[in-house]
N, C-alpha and C positions, 0 to 999 in steps of 0.2 A: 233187558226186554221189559216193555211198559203195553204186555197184550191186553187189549179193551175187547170187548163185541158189544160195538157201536151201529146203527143205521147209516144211511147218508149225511141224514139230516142233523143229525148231533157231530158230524165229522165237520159239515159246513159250521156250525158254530162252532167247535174247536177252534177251528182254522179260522176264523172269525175272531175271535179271545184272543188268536194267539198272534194275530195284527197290529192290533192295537184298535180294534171297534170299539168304540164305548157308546155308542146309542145306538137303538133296534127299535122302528117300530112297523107293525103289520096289522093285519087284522087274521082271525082265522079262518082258512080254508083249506080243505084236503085237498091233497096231498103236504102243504107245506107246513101245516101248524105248529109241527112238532120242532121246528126251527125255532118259532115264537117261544115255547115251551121252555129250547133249553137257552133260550140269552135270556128269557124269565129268572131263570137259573143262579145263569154266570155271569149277567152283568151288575146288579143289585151289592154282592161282595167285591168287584173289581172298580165302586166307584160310577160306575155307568148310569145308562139309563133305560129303560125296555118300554117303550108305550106299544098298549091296546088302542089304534088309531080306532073311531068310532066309524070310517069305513077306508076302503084303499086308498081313495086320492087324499082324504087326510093323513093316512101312513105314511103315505110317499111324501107328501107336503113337509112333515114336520121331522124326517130326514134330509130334506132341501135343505129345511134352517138352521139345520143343525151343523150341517157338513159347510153351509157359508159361514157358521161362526166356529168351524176350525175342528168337529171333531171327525173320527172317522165312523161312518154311518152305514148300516145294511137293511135293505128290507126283503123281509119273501111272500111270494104268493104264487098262484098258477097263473091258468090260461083266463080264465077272467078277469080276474085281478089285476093280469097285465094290460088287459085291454083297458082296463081305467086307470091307467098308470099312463098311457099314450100322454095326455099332456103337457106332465110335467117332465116326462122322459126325453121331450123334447127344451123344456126347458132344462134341465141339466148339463143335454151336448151345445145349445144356445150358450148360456151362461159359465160354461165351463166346470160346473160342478163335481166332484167326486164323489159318487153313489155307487154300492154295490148292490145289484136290485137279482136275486135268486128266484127264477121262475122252475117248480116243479112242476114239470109240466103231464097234463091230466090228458085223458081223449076228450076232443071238443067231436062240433063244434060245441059254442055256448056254454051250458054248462054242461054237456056231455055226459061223459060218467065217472064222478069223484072219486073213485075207487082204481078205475083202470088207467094202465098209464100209455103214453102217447108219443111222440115227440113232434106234433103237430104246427109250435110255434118259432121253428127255426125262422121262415123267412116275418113273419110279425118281430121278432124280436130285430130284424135286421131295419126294415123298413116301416116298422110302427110306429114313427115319429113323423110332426109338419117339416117338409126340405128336405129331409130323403139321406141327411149326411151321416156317416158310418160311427157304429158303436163297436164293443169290443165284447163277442159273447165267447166264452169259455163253454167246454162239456165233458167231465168228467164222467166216468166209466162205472166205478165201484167208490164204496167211503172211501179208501185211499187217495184217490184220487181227487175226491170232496173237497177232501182237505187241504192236500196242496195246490189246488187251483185255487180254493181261498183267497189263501195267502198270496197266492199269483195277482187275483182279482180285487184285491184291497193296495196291492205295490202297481196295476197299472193304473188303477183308478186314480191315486195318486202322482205318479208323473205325468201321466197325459189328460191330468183333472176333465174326469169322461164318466158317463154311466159305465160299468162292465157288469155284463150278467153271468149270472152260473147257471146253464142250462143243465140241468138234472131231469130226473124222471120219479114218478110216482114208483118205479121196483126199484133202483138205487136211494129212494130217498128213505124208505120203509121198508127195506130189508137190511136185516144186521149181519153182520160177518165181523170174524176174528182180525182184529190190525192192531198192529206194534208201534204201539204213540211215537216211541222211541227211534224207530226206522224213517218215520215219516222228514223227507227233504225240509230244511229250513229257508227260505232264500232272504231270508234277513227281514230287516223293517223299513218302505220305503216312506218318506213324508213328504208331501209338497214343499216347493220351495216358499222362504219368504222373499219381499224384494230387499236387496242388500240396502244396511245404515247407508245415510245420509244421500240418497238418491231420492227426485219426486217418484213416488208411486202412480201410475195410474193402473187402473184394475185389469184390462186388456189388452195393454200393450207386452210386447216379446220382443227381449233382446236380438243382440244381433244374431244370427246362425241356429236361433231356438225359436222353437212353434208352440211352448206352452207359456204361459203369462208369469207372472210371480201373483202370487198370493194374500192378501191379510184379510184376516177374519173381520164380518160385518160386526159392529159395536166395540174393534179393537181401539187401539191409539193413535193410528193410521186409519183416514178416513176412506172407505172402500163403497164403490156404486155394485148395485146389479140391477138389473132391467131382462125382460123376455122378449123386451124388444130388439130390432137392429141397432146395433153401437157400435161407436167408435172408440177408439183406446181408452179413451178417459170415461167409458162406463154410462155415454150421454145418449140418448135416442138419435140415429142419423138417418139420415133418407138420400144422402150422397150416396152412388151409384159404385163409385174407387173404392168405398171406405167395405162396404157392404161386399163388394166380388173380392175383395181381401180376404177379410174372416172366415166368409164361407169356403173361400179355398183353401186357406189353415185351419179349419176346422175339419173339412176333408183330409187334408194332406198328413197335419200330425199323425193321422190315424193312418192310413193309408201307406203313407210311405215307409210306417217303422216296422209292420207287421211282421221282418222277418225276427226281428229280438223276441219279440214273441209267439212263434210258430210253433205252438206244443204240439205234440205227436207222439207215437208210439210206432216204429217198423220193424218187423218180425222177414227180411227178405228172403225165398228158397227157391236153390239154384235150380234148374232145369225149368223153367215155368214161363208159359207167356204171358198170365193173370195175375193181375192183383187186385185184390180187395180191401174196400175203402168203408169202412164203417164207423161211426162216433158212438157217445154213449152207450146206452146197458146194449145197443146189440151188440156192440164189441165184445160183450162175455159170449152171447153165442158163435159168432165168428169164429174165437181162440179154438172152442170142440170144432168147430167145422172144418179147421184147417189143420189141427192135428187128425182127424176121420180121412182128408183129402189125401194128405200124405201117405199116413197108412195103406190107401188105397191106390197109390201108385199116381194118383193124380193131383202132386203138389200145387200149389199157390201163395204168393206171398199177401202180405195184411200189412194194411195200413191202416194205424188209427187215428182217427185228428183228433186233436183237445183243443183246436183251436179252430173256430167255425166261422168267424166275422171280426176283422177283412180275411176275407180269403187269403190263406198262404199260399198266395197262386205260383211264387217260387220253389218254395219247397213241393209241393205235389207237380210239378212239372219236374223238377231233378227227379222224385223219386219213380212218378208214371214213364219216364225216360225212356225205357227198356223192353216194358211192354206193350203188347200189341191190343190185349184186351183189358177189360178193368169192369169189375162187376160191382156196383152202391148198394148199399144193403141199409133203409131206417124206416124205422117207424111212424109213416107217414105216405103218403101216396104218391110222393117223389117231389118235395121241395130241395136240397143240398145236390142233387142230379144234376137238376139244372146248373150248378155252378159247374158241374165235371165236365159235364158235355161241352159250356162257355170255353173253359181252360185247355181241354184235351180236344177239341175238335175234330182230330185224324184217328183218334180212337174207335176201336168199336166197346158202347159203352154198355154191359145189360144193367139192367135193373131192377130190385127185389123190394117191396113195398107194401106196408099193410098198415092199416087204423082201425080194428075190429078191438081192441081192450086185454089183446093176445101178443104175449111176446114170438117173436119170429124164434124159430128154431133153427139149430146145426143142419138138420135134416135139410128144412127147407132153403138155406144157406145153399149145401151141396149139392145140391136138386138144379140150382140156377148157375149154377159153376159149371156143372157138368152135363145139365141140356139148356141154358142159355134161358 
């Protein structure tokens, strides 16, 4: 046993280190600093690199150029932060880049309040980019979970060379609990591909039956294009009509169509019940009391938690809403991830429990909408 009491945010860098990241750079804002902090830390003796961007869109910039020339790259910040991140967050799903971009997210709007936490930027994170095409956001619960989504989020950002984000929160990111390094799931180390000897390379083309490109780093031995523009496989600016509803449809579809290999979740089912609840992040730790309190009191429900927010695992939350009649949402927010439920579940009756006041949601109030709706 390897027990630490760690934050979120030293678990995200953990699980960060223990990827294979070697560049980090950010700027600081609260809630995420302390991410900056510890790759200050841990990358410096592992060979790495940690830049103080002189503001967000140079952070994020000089993780662009890093990860084109091959290394693996993360940066954090919140809800402002991300908003000036829009960009190039578009040029990465354009360009096929792999970035891990970790937003802790604050109560907005704007700059809100630094201090309180939120979960305000789900559907920004989804559709905060030009074109509208799908990224891959993650949401871990507790540091535990930090961690291993990481590591999840550095192996998908790599195969399906994508932005993926880690959506956290300002009370998991800055609050410490006891975790056993040791317990924590490995899922290996993944890398992009290169393109195989003695083939021509071109930068965006895909083989046959595959939707991601092969890879070589800008300034390697292999000459490699990128552009923010529209392109064609060979990396060149197009304005052909074919070349251009291709891409953007493999740029959708890769994402899209794989989501069920990564459908993270957590389900707690109990028998006798017509309800289920659907929670992500830190409300998840409220839910767990409120459904152990439910039970207790004769009025069981099962809990479902997603770890996996964007693409919707509109599969899996259909197998598992299957049974029920009712389904009750429960986030930090005035009802943005809803809307996906009510899309998916339509024949449901769906309530829902919501707030952005700088207050975490309680068991209580959990129970409260369970049991009068």
């Amino acid at each position: 046993m390897n027990l630490s009491f760690i934050e979120g945010n030293e678990a995200i860098a953990l699980g960060a280190m223990a990827s294979g990241c070697r560049f980090f750079a950010g700027y600081p804002i609260t809630p995420a600093t302390t991410i900056l902090n510890n790759m200050l830390k841990y990358l410096p003796p592992a060979d790495g690199v940690c830049l103080q961007g002189e503001d967000e869109i140079a952070s994020i910039g000089y993780c662009l150029g890093a990860s084109m020339a091959g290394m693996k790259v993360m940066t954090a910040t919140s809800g402002p932060g991300i908003s000036l991140y829009s960009e190039q967050i578009s040029f990465a799903i354009g360009s096929e880049i792999p970035l891990v971009i970790v937003n802790i997210q604050r109560l907005g709007p704007s700059t809100g309040s630094a201090t309180l936490g939120a979960d305000g930027d789900v559907q920004f994170m989804r559709w905060g980019n030009s074109g509208g095409l799908p990224v891959i956001v993650l949401a871990p619960s507790d540091p535990r979970e930090c961690y291993e989504l990481t590591r999840h989020a550095f192996n998908l950002a790599e195969t399906y060379r994508c932005p993926v984000f880690i959506a956290s929160n300002k009370e998991i990111a800055m609050t410490k609990e006891s975790v056993d390094l040791d317990a924590l799931s490995d899922p290996g180390i993944v890398d992009r591909q290169p393109s195989p000897a003695g083939t021509d390379y071109l930068p965006f083309a895909t083989p046959d039956g595959i939707q991601i490109p092969y890879f070589e780093p800008i300034g390697g031995d292999i000459l490699s294009r990128q552009t923010s523009s529209t392109h064609g496989p060979n990396g060149y600016i197009t304005v052909d009509p074919g070349q251009i509803e291709a891409n953007v449809e493999r740029l959708r579809d890769k994402l899209s169509r794989a989501v069920n290999g990564f459908s993270y979740y957590e389900y707690d089912p109990v028998a006798d019940t017509d309800t289920l609840l659907i929670t992500y992040g830190v409300t998840t730790r409220a839910a767990m009391t409120a459904v152990r309190n439910l039970e207790a009191s004769g009025k069981p429900v099962s809990h479902l938690s997603l770890k996996t927010l964007w693409p919707v695992p509109e599969e899996k939350i259909n197998e598992i809403a299957e049974k029920y009649d009712r389904i009750v949402m429960v986030e930090m927010n005035l009802g943005q991830y809803v809307r996906e439920i009510e899309r998916i579940l339509p024949e449901k009756r769906v309530s829902f429990l919501g707030q952005m006041n700088g207050k975490l949601i309680t068991p209580a109030q959990i129970e409260r909408t369970v049991n009068y709706g």
